[in-house]
C-alpha positions in Angstrom: 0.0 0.0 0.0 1.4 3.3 -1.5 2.0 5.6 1.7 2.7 9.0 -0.1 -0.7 11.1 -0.6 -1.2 12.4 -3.8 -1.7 16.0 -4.4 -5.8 15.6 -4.3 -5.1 13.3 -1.2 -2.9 16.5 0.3 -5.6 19.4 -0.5 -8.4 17.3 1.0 -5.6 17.6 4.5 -5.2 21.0 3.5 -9.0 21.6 3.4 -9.9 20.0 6.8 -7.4 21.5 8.6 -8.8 24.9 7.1 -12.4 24.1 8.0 -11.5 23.0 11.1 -9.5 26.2 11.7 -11.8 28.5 10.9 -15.1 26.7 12.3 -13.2 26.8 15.9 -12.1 29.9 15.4 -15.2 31.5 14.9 -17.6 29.1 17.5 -15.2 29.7 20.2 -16.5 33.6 21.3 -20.1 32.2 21.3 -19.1 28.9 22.7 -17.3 30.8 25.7 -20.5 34.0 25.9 -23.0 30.8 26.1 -20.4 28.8 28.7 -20.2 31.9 30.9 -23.9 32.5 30.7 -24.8 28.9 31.7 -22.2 28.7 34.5 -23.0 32.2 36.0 -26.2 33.2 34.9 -29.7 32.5 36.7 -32.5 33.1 34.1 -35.8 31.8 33.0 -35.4 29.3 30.6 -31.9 28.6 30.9 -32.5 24.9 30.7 -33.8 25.0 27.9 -31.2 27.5 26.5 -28.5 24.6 27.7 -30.8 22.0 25.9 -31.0 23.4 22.9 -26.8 24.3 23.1 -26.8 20.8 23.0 -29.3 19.5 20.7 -26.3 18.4 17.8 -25.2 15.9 20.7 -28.5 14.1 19.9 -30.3 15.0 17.1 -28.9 13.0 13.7 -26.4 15.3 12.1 -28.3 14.9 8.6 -31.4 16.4 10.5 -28.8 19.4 11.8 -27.3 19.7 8.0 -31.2 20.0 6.4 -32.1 22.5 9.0 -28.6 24.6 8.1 -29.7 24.5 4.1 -32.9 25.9 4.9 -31.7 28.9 6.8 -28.8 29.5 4.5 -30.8 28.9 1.3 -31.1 32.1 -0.8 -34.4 32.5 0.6 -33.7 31.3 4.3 -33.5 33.6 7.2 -30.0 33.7 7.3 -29.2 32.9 3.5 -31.5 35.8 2.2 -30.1 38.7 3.8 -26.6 37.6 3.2 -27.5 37.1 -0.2 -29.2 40.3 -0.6 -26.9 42.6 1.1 -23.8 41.1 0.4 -23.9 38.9 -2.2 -22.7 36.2 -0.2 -23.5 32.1 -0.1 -22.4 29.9 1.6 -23.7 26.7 -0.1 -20.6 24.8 -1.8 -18.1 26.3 -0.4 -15.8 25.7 2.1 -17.2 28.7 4.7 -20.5 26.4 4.6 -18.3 23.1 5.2 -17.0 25.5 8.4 -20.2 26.8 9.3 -21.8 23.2 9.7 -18.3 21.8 11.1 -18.5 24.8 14.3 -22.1 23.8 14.5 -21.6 20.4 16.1 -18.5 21.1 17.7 -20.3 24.2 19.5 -22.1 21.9 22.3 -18.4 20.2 23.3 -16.7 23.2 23.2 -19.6 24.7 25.4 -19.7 21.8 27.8 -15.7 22.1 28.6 -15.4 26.0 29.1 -18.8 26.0 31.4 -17.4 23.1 33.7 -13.9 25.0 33.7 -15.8 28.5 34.6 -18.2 26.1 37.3 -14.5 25.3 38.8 -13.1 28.9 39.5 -13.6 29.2 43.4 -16.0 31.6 43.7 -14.4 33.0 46.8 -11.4 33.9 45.0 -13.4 36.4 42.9 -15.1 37.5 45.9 -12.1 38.8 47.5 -10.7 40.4 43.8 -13.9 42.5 44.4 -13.3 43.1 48.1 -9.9 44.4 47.1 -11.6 47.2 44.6 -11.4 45.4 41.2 -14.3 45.4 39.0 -16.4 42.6 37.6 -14.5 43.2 34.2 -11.2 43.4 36.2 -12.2 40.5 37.9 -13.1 38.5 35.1 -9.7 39.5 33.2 -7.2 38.7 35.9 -8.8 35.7 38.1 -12.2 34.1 36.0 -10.2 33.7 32.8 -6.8 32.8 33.7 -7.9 30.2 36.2 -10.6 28.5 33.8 -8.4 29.2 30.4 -6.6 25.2 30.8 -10.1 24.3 30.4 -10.6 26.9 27.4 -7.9 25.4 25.3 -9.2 21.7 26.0 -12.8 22.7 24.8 -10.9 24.6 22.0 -9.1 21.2 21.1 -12.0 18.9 21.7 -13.9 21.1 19.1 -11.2 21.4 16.9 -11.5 17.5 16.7 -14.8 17.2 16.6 -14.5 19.4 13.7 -12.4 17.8 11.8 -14.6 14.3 11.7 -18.0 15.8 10.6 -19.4 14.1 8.0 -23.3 14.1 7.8 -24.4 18.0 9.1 -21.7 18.7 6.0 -22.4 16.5 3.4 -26.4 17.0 3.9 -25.9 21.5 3.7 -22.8 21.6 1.3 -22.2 18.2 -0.7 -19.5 16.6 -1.6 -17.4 19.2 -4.0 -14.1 18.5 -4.4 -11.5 21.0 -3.4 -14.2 23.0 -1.9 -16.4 20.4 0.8 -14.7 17.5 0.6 -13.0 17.2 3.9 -11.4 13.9 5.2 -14.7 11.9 6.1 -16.3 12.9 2.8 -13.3 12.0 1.4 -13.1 8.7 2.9 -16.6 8.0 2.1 -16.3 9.0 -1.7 -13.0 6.7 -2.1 -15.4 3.9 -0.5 -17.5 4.0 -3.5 -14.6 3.6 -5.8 -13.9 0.0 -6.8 -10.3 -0.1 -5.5 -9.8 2.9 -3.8 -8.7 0.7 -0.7 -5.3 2.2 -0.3 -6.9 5.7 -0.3 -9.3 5.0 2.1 -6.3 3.4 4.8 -4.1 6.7 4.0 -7.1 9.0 4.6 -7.8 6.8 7.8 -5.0 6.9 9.1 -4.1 10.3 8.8 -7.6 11.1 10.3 -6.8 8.5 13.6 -3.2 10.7 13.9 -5.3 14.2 14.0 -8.1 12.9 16.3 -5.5 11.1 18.5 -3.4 14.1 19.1 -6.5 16.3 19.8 -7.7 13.9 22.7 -4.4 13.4 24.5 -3.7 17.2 24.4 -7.6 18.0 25.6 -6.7 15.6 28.0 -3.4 16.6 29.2 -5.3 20.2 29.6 -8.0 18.5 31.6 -5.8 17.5 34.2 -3.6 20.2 34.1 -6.9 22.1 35.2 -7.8 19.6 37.7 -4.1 19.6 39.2 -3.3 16.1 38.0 -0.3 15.0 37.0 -0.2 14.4 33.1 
């Protein structure tokens, strides 16, 4: 079995990492203004707020994708105006393939920053206040530094999670090559192929190496958190 990637085999790498990038990138300020709410706030409805977060965990990623290409289609809610005012879609293209990706990484990412926030003694911010700092000053130089170990774990986790979406992505964007076609649409597509064997263990394996690392260094963040040794 060949173990050099060809250059499709490369861009389809190229284009994960990029989706996955970008889709973490741009989920992690909502991931950490919903974490922060759900840790800290005390409002009506916030279980259901924390239940819908959460619905990608459960619902069937092809249902998450349909729902995506009906807001983003050029007359969707979201698809419309951007159409309209900007001359912008996202169906096809990679941004779409990113938008779907930081979708179903959101609730993970979520989940680790509130639990990290949850941690921060509460007594410890007490007495920055006591001491004459402000809630901004209190959240810059105690909330944040103590929860950010679990910040970059979430960040990591989603980053992972990112990179092995398959349905939500292939049901909004398809599978266009060079453009959507991440590694598990890649994988899937070189299943179909009479022969494409060898693609489909290089693809694998490089896809086992990128999930691999994420976990052991959300992990190693994890307990560096929780004062564990790694």
């Amino acid at each position: 079995m060949p173990l050099a990637l060809s250059p499709d085999e490369w861009e389809v790498v190229r284009l994960s990492l990029l989706v996955g990038g970008v889709a973490v990138a741009a989920t992690l300020p909502v991931a950490f203004g919903l974490a922060y709410l759900l840790a800290r706030g005390r409002f009506p409805g916030r279980l259901l707020l924390d239940g819908i977060i959460h619905l990608p965990l459960v619902l069937p990623p092809v249902v998450t994708g349909w729902l995506l290409l009906i807001a983003f289609a050029p007359r969707g809610m979201i698809g419309g105006p951007l159409e309209r005012w900007f001359g912008v879609s996202v169906l096809f293209r990679w941004t779409g393939a990113a938008i779907a990706a930081g979708v179903m990484a959101l609730p993970l990412i979520v989940r680790a920053i509130r639990l990290s926030i949850e941690a921060v003694d509460r007594r410890i911010e007490g007495a920055a206040r006591t001491l004459g700092a402000g809630r901004l000053d209190t959240f810059l130089t105690v909330t944040l530094p103590l929860s950010l170990p679990g910040v970059l774990a979430g960040t990591v986790l989603g980053f992972a999670r990112a990179l092995g979406e398959f349905g939500a992505t292939i049901t909004f964007v398809s599978n266009v090559p060079g453009e959507t076609r991440t590694l598990p649409i890649a994988i899937y597509s070189a299943l179909q192929v009479p022969g494409g064997d060898a693609q489909v263990w290089r693809l694998a394996a490089i896809s086992v190496v990128l999930s691999l690392a994420a976990l052991v260094v959300s992990e190693a963040l994890t307990r560096r958190r929780s004062g564990h040794v790694v």
